[in-house]
DRENPA-3360 file (N, C-alpha, C; in nm, 2 decimals, always signed):
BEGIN
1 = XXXXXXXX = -1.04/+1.45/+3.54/-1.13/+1.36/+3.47/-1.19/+1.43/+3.35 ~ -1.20/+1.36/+3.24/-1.23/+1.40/+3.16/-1.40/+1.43/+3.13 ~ -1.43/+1.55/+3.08/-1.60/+1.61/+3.07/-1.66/+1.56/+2.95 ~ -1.58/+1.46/+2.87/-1.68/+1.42/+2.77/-1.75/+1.30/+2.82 ~ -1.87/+1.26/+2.70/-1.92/+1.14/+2.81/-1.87/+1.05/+2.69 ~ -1.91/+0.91/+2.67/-1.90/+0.78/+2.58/-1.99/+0.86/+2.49 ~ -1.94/+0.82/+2.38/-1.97/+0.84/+2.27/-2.09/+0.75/+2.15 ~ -2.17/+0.80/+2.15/-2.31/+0.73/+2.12/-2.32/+0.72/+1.98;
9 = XXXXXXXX = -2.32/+0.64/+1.85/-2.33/+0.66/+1.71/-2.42/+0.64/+1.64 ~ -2.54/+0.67/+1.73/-2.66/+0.68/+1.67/-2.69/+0.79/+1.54 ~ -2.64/+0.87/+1.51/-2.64/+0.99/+1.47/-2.58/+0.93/+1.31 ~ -2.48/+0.84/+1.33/-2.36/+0.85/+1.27/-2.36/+0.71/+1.17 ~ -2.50/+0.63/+1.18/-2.48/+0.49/+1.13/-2.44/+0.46/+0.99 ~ -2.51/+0.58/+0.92/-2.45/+0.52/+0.78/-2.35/+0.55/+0.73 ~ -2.32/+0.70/+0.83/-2.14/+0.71/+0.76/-2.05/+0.61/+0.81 ~ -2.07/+0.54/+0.96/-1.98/+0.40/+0.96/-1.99/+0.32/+0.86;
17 = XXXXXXXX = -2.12/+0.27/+0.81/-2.12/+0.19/+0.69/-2.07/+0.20/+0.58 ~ -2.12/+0.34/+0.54/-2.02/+0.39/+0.39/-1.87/+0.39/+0.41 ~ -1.83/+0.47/+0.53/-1.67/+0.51/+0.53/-1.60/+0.41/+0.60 ~ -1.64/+0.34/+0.73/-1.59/+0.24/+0.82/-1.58/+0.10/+0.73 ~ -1.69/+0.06/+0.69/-1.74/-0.09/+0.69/-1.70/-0.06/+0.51 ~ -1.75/+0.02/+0.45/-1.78/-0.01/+0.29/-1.67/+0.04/+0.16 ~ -1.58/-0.01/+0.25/-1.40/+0.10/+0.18/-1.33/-0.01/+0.22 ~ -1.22/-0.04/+0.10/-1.13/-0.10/+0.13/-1.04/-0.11/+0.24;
25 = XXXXXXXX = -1.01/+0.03/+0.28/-0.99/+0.02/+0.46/-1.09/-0.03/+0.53 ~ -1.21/-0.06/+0.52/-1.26/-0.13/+0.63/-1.26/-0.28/+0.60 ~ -1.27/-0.30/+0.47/-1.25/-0.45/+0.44/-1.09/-0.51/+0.50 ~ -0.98/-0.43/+0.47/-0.86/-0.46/+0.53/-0.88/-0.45/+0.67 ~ -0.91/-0.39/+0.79/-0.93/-0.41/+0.90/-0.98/-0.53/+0.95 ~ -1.10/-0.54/+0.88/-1.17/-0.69/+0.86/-1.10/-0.79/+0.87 ~ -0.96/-0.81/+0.77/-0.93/-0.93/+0.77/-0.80/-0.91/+0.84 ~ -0.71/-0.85/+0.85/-0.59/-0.83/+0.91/-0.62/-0.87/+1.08;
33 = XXXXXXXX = -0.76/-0.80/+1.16/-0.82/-0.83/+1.31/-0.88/-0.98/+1.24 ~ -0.97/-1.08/+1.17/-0.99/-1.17/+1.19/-0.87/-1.29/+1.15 ~ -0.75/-1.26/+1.08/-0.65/-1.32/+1.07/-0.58/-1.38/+1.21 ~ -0.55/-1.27/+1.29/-0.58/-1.27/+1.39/-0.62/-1.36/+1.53 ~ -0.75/-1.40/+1.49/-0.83/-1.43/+1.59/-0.88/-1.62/+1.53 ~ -0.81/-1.60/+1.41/-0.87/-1.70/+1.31/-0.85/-1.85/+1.42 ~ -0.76/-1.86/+1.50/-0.76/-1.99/+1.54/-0.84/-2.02/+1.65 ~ -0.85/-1.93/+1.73/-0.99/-1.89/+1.81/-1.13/-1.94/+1.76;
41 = XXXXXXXX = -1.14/-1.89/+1.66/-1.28/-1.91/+1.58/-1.31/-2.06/+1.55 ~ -1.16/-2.11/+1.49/-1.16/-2.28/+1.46/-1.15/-2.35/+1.55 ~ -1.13/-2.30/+1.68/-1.16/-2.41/+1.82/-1.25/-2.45/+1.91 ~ -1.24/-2.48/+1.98/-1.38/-2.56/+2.08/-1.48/-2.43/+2.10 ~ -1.60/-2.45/+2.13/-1.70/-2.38/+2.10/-1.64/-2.26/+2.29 ~ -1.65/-2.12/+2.19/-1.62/-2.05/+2.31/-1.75/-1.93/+2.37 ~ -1.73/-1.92/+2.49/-1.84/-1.79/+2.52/-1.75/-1.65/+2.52 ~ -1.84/-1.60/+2.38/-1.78/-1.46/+2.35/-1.88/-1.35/+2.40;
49 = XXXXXXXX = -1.83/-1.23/+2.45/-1.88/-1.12/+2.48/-1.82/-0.97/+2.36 ~ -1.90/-0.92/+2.32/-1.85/-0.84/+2.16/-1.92/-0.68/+2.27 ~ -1.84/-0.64/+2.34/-1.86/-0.55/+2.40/-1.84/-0.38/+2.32 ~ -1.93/-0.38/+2.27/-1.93/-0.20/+2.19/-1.94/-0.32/+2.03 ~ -2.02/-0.39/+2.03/-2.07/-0.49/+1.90/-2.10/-0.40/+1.76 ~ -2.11/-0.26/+1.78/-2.11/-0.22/+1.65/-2.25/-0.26/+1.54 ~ -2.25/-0.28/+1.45/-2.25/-0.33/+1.32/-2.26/-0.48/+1.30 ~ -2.24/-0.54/+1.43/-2.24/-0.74/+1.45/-2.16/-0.77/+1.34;
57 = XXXXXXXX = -2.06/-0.73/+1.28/-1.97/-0.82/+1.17/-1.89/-0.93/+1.25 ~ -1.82/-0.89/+1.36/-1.70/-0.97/+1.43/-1.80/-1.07/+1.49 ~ -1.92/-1.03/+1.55/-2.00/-1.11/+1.64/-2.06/-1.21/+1.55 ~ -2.09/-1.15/+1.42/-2.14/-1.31/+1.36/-2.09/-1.40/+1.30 ~ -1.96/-1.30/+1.31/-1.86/-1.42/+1.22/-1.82/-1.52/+1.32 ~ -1.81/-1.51/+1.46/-1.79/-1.58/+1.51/-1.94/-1.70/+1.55 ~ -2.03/-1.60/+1.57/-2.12/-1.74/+1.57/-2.16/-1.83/+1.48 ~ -2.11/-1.81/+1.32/-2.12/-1.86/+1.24/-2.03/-2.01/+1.24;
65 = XXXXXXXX = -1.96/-1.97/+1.33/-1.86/-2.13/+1.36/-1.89/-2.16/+1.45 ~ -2.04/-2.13/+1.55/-2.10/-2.21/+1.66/-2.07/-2.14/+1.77 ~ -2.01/-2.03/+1.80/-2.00/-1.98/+1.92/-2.08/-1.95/+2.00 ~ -2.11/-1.88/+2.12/-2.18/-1.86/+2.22/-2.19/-1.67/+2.20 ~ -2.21/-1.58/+2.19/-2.23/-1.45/+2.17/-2.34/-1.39/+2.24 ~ -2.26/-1.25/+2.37/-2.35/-1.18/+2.40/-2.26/-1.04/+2.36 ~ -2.34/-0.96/+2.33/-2.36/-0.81/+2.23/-2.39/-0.69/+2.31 ~ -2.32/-0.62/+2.33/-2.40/-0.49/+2.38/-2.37/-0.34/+2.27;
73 = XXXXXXXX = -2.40/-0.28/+2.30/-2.37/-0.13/+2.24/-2.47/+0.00/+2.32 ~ -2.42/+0.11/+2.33/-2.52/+0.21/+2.36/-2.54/+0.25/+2.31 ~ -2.50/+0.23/+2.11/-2.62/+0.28/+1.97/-2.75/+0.20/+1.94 ~ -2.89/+0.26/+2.00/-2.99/+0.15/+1.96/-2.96/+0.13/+1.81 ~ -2.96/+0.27/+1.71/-2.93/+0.20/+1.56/-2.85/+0.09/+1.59 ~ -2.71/+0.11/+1.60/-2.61/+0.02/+1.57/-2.67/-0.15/+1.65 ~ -2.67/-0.14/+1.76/-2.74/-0.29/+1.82/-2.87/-0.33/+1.70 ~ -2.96/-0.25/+1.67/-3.07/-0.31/+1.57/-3.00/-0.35/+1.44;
81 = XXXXXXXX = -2.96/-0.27/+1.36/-2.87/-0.33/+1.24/-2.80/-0.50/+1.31 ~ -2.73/-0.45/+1.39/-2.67/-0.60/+1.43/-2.76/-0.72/+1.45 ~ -2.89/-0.69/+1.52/-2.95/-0.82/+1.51/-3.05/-0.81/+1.41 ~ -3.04/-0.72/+1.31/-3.09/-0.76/+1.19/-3.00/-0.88/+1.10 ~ -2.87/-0.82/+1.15/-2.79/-0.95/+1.05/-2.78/-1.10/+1.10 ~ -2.82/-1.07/+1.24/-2.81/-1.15/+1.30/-2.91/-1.30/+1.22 ~ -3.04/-1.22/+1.24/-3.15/-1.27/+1.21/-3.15/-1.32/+1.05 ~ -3.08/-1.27/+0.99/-3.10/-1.29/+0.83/-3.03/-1.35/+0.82;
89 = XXXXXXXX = -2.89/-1.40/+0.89/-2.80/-1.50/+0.89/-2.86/-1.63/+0.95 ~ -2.97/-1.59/+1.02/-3.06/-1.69/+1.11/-2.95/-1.78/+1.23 ~ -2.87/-1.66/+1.29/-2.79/-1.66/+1.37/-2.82/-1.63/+1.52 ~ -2.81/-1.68/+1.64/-2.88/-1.59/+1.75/-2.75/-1.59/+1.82 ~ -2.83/-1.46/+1.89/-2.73/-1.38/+2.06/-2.78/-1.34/+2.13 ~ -2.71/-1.29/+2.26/-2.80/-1.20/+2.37/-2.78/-1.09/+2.31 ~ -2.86/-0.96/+2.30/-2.88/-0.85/+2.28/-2.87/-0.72/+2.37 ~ -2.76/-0.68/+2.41/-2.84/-0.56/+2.54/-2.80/-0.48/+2.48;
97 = XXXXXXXX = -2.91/-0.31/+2.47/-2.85/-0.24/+2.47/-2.81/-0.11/+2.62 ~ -2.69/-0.12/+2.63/-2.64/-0.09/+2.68/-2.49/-0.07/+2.67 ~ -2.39/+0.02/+2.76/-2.24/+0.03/+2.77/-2.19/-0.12/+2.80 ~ -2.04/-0.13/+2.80/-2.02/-0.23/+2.82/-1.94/-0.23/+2.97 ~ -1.93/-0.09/+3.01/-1.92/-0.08/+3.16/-2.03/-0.13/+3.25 ~ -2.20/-0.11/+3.18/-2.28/-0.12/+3.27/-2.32/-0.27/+3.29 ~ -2.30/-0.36/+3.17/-2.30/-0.48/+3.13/-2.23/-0.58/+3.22 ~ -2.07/-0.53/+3.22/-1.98/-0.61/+3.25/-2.00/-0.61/+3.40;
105 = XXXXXXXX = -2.03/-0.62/+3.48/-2.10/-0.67/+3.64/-2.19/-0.75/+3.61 ~ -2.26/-0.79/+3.51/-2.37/-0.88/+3.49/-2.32/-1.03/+3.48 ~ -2.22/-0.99/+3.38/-2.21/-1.13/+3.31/-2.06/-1.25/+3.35 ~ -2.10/-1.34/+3.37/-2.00/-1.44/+3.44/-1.89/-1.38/+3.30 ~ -1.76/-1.45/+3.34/-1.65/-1.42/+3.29/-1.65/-1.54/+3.14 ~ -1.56/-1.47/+3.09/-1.61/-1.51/+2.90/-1.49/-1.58/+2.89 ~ -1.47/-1.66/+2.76/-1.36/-1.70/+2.70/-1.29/-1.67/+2.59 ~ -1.38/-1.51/+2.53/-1.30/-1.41/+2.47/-1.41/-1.29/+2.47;
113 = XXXXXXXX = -1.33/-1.19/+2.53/-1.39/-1.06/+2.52/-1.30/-0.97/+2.35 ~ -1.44/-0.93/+2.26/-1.40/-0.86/+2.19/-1.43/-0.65/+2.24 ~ -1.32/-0.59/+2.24/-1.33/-0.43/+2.24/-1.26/-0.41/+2.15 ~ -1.37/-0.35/+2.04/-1.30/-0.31/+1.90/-1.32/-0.19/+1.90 ~ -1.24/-0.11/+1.85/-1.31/+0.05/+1.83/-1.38/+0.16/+1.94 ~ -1.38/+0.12/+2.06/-1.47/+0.12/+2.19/-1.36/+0.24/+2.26 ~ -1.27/+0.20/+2.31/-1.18/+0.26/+2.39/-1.15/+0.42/+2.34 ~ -1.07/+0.44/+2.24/-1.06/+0.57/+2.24/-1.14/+0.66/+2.22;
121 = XXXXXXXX = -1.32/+0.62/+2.23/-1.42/+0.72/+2.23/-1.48/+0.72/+2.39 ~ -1.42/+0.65/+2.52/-1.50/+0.67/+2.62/-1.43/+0.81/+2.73 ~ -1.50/+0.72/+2.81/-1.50/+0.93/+2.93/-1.40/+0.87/+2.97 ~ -1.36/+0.76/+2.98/-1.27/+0.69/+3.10/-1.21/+0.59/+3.04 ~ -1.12/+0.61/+2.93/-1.08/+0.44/+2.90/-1.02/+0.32/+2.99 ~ -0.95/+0.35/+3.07/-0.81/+0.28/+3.13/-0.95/+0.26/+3.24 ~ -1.03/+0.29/+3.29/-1.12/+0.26/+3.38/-1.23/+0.19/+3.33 ~ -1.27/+0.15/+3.21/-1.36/+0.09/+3.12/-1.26/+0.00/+3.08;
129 = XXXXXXXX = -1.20/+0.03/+3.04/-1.03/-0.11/+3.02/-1.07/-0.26/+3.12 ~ -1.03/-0.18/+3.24/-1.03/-0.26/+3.33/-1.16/-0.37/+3.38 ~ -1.24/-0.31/+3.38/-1.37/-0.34/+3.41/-1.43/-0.44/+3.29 ~ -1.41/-0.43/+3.17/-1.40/-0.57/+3.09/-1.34/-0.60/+3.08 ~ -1.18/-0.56/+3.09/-1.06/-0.66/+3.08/-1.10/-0.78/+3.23 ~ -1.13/-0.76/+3.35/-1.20/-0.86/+3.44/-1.29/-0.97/+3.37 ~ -1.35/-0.94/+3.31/-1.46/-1.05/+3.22/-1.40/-1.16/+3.14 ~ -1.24/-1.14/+3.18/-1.18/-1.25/+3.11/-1.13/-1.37/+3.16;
137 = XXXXXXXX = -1.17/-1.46/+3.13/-1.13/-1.59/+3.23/-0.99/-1.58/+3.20 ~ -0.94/-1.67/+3.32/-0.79/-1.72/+3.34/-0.77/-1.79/+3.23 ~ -0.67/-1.80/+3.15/-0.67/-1.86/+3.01/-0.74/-1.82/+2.89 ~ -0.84/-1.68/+2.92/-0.94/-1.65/+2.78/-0.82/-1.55/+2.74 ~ -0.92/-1.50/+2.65/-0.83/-1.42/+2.57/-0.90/-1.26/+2.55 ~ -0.85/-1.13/+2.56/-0.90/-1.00/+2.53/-0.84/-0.95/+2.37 ~ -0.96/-0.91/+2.31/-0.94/-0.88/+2.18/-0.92/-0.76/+2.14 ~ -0.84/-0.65/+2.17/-0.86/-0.51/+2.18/-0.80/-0.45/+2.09;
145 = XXXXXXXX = -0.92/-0.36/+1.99/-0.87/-0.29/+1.85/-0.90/-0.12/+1.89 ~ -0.76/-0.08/+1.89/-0.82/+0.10/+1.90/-0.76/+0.17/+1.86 ~ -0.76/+0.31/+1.85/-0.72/+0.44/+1.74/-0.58/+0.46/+1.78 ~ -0.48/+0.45/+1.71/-0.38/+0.43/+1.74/-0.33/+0.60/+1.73 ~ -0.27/+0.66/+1.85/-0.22/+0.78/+1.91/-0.10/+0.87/+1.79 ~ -0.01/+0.76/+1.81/+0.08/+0.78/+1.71/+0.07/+0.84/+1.55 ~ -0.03/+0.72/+1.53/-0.09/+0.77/+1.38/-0.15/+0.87/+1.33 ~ -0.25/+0.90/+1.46/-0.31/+1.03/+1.42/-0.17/+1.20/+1.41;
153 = XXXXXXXX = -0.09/+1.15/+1.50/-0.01/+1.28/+1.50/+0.07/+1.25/+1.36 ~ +0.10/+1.17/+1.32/+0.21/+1.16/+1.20/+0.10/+1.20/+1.07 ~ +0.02/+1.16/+1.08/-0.09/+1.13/+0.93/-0.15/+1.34/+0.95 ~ -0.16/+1.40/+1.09/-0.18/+1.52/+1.09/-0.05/+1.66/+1.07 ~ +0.05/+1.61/+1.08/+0.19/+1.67/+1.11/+0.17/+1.70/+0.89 ~ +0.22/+1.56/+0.86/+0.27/+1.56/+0.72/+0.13/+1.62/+0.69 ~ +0.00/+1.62/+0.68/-0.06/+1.72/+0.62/-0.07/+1.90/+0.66 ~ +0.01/+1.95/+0.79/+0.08/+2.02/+0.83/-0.05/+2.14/+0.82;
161 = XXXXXXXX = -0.01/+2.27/+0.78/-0.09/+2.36/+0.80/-0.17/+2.40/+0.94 ~ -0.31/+2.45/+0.96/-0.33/+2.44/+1.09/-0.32/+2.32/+1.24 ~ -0.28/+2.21/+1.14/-0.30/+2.11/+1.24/-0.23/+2.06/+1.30 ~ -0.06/+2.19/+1.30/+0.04/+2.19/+1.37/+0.01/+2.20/+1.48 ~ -0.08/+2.30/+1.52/-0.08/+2.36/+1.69/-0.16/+2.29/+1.79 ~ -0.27/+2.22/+1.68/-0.35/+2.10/+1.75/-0.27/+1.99/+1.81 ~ -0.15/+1.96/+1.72/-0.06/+1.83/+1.74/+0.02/+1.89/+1.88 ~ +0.06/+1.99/+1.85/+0.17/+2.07/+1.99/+0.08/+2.02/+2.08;
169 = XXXXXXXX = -0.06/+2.07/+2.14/-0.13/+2.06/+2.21/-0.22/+1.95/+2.27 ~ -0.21/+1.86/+2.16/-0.28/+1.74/+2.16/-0.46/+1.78/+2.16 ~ -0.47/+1.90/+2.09/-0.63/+1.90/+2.09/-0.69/+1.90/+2.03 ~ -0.66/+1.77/+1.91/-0.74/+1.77/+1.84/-0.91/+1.73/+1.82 ~ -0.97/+1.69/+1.93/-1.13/+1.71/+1.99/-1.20/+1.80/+1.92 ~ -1.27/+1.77/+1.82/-1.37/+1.86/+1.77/-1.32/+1.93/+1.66 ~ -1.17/+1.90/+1.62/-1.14/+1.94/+1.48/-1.14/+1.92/+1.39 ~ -1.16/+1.98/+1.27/-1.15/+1.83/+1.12/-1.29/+1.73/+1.16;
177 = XXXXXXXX = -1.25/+1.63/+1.11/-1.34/+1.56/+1.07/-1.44/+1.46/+1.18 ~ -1.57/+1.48/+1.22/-1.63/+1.40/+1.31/-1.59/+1.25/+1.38 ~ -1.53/+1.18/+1.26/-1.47/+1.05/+1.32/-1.39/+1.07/+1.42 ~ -1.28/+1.14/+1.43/-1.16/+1.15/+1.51/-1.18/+1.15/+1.65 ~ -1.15/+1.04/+1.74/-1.16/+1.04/+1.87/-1.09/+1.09/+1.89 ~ -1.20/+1.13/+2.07/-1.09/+1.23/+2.14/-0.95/+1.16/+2.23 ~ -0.99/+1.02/+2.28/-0.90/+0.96/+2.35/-0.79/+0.84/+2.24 ~ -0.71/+0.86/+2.17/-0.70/+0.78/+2.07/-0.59/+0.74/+2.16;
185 = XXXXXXXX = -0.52/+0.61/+2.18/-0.45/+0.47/+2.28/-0.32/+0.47/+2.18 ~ -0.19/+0.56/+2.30/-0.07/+0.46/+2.29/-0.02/+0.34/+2.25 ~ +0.00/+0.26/+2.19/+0.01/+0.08/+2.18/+0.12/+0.02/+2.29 ~ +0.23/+0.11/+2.35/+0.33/+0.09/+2.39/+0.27/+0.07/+2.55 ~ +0.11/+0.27/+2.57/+0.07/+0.21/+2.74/+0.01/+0.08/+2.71 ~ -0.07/+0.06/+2.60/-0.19/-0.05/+2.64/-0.12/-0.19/+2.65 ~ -0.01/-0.18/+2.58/+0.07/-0.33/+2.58/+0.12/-0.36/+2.73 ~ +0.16/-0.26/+2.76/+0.29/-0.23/+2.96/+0.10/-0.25/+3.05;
193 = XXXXXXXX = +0.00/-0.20/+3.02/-0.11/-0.20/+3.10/-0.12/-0.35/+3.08 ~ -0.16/-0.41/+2.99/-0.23/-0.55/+2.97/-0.12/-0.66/+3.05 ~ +0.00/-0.62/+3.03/+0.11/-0.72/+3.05/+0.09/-0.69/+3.26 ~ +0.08/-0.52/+3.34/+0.09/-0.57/+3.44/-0.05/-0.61/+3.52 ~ -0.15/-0.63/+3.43/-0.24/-0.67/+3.45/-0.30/-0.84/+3.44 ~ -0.19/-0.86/+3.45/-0.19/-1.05/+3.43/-0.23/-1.12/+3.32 ~ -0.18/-1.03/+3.18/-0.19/-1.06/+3.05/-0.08/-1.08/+2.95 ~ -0.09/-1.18/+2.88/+0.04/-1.18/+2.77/-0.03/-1.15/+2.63;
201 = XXXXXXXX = +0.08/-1.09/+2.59/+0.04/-1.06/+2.41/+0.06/-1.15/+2.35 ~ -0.06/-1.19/+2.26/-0.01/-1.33/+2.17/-0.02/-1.27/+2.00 ~ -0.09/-1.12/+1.98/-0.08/-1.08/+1.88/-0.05/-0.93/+1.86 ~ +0.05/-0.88/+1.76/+0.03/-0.66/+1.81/+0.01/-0.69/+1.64 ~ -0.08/-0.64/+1.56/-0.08/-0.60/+1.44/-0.13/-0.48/+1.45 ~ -0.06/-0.40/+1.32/-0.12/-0.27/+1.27/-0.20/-0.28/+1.17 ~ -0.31/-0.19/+1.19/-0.41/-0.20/+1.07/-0.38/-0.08/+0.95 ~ -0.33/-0.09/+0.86/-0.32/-0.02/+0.76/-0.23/+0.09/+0.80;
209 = XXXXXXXX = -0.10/+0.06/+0.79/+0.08/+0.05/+0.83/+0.09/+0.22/+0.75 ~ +0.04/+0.18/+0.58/+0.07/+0.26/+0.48/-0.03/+0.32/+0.42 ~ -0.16/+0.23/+0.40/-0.23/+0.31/+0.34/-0.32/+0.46/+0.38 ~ -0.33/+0.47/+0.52/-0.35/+0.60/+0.54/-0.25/+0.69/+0.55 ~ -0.14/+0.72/+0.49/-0.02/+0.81/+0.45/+0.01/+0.83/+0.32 ~ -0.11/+0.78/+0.24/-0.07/+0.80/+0.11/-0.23/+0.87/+0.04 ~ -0.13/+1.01/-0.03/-0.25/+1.08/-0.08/-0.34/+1.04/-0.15 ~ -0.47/+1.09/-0.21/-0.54/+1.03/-0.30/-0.50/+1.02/-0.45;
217 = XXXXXXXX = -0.47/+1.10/-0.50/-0.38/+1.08/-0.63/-0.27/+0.99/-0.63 ~ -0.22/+0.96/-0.51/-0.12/+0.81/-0.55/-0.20/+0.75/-0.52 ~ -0.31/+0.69/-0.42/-0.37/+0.60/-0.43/-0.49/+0.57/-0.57 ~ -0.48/+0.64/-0.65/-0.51/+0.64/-0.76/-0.48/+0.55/-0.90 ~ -0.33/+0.60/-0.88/-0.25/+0.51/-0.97/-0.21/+0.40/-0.92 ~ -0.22/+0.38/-0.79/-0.16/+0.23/-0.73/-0.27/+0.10/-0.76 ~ -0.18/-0.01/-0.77/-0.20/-0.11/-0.76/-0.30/-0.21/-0.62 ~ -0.41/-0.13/-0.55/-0.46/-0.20/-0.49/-0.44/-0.33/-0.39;
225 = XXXXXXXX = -0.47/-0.43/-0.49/-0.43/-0.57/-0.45/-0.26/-0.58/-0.39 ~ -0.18/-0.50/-0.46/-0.01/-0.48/-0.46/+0.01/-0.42/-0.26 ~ -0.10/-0.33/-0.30/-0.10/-0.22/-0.19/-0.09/-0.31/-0.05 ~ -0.24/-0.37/-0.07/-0.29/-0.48/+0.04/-0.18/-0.61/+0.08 ~ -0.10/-0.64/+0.00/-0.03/-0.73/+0.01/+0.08/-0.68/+0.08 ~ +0.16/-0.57/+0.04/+0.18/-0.49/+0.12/+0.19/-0.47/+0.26 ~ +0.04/-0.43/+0.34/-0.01/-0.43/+0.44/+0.03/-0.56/+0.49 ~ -0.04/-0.64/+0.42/-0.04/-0.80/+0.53/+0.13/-0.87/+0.55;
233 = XXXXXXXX = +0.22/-0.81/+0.44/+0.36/-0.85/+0.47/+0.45/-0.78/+0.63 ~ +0.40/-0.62/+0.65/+0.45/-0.54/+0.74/+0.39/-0.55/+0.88 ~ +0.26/-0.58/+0.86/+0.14/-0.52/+0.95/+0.18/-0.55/+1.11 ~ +0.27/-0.63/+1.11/+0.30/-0.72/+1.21/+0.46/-0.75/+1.28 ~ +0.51/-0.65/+1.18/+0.66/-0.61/+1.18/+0.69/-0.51/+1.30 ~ +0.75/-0.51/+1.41/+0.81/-0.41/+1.47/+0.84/-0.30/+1.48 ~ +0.91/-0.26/+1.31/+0.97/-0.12/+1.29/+0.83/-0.07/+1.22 ~ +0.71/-0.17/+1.18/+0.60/-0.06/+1.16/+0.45/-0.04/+1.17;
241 = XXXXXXXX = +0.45/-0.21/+1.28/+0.31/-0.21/+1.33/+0.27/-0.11/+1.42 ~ +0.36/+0.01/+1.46/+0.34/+0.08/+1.58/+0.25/+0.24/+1.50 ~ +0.26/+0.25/+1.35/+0.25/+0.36/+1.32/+0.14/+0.30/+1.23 ~ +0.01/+0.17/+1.25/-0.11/+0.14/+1.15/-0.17/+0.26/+1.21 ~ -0.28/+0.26/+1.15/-0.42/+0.35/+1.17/-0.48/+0.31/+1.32 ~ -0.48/+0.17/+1.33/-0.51/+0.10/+1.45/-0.47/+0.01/+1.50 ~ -0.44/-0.04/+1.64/-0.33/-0.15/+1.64/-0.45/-0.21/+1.74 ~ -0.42/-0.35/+1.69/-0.53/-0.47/+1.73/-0.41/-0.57/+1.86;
249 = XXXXXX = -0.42/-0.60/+1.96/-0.33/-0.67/+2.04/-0.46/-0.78/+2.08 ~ -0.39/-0.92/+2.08/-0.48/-1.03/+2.13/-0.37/-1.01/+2.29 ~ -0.46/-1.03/+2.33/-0.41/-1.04/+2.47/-0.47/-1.20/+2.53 ~ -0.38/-1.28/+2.63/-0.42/-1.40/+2.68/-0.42/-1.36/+2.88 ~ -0.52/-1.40/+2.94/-0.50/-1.37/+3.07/-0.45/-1.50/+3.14 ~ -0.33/-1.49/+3.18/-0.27/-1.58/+3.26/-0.32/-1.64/+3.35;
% end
């Protein structure tokens, strides 16, 4: 078992906002996961659970088309920002702050559970997996966005130098740069997990296929909008949704 604990981002709120949320990679994540979920959103009014809620962007977008939303996080920043927007949207939800392990025994079962970004920072993912993936009704749907495994070793390899021995090892925990989770998700286990878990895939996209393999002096001279279009043509392709930054899977519980 692993000695780290969940990962708390209290410390860390504005670099999510500048680097996560306020960069064209985060605006592409944005839309490539709500493309996604888009028909969800336009249907009968559902009870959502935004389990590791972040920042409240996914959670309000959804209540913005009338949904039902309950929120947790164990960053008091991050939960306060969220129902700040909440409020300025003049939007409401249930608020807890709390994990979404400690949560999910509380709450009757939902008709879509969002875990975005949640999973490859806990002590226990596949045991936190489980424990909200339960919160899903027969017929709802699980929304699961996480650090995709693969990516990090390719995007670390080709910049090569010391971060060969980390890759041999798999230890990259505490190297480089603060964001890097330590538990970053297979897409190949979490797809074989969800499916023997009495789930079907109804979506696998990769979040940003190409643009994190390209240095900053080519992303310089590139064409942006070209880039993005790009993205949204592959993201979803077989030969290269496996190697985005993050792979987002809608999952439906049978």
């Amino acid at each position: 078992m692993s000695t780290l604990s969940d990962r708390n981002f209290d410390p860390l709120v504005e670099k999510f906002e500048q680097r996560i949320y306020g960069t064209l990679k985060g605006r592409l994540r944005l839309e490539l996961v709500q493309a996604d979920l888009a028909a969800l959103r336009q249907g009968p009014v559902l009870d959502v659970w935004d389990a590791g809620c972040g920042l409240g962007q996914m959670a309000l977008w959804f209540a913005q088309a009338g949904h039902r939303l309950t929120c947790c996080d164990i960053s008091a920043r991050m939960l306060a920002r969220a129902q700040a927007a909440f409020a300025e949207a003049q939007m409401t939800a249930q608020f807890h702050h709390c994990s979404a392990q400690a949560l999910a025994g509380q709450l009757p079962q939902q008709d879509l559970v969002l875990f975005h970004a949640v999973i490859e920072w806990l002590a226990q993912p596949l045991e936190t997996l489980a424990q909200v993936a339960e919160r899903v009704k027969p017929g709802g749907h699980l929304s699961l966005l996480f650090f995709n495994h693969h990516a990090l070793v390719y995007r670390n390899v080709l910049r090569g130098s010391w971060r060969l021995r980390y890759v041999l090892e798999e230890k990259w925990w505490g190297k480089g740069k603060k964001l890097t989770p330590p538990h970053p998700q297979k897409p190949e286990v979490l797809v074989s997990w969800l499916e023997d878990h009495g789930f079907t895939i109804r979506a696998h996209t990769g979040i940003r296929v190409f643009h994190d393999y390209i240095d900053e002096e080519t992303l310089s001279q590139t064409d942006l909008n070209e880039l993005m279009a790009v993205e949204r043509k592959y993201c979803r392709s077989p030969t290269f949704r496996n190697m985005g930054r993050y792979i987002h899977l809608l999952a439906q519980r049978e």
